[in-house]
C-alpha positions as CSV (number, residue, x, y, z in Angstrom):
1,X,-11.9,19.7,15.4
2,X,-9.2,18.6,12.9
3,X,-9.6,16.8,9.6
4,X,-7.4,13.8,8.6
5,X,-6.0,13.4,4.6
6,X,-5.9,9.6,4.2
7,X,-3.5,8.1,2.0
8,X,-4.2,5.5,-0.7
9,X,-2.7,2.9,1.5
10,X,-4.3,3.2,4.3
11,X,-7.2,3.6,3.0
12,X,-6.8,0.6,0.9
13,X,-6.1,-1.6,3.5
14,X,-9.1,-0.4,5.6
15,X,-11.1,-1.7,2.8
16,X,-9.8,-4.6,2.7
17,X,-10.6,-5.0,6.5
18,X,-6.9,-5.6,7.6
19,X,-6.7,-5.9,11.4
20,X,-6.1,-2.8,13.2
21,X,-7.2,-0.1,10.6
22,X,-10.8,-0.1,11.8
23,X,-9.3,0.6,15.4
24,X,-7.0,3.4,13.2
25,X,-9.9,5.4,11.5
26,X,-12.4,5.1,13.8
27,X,-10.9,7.7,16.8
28,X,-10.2,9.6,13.3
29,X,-13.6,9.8,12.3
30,X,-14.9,11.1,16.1
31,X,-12.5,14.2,16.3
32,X,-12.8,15.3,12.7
33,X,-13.4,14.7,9.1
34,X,-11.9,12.3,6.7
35,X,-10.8,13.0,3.7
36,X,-8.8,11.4,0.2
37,X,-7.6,13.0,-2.3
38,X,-9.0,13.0,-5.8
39,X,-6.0,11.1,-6.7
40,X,-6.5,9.1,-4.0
41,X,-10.2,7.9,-5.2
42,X,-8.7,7.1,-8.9
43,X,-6.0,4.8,-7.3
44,X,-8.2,2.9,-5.0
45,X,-10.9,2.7,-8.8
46,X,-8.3,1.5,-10.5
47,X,-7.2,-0.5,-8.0
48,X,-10.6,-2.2,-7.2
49,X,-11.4,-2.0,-11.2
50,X,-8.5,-2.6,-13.7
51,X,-9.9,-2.3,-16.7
52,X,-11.4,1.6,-15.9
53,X,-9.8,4.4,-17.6
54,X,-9.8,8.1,-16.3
């Protein structure tokens, strides 16, 4: 079993239900865990959310 650090931009875009990133994450999420960053959950806030402050 492996775990799988995603990046803001994937993750971002799998949000945003481009095509192909559900087909991406989705083997991902069978074998193992995934994870973001802390970091990674601010950015997509802020990104979602402007006006938020950390």
């Amino acid at each position: 079993m492996a775990d799988y650090l995603l990046d803001t931009g994937i993750l971002i875009r799998h949000l945003r239900n481009r095509p192909g990133y559900r087909e991406l994450l989705h083997p991902l999420a069978q074998e193992g865990q995934l994870i973001i960053a802390s970091l990674t959950r601010l950015e997509v806030i802020q990104r979602h959310f402007p006006s938020f402050r950390a």
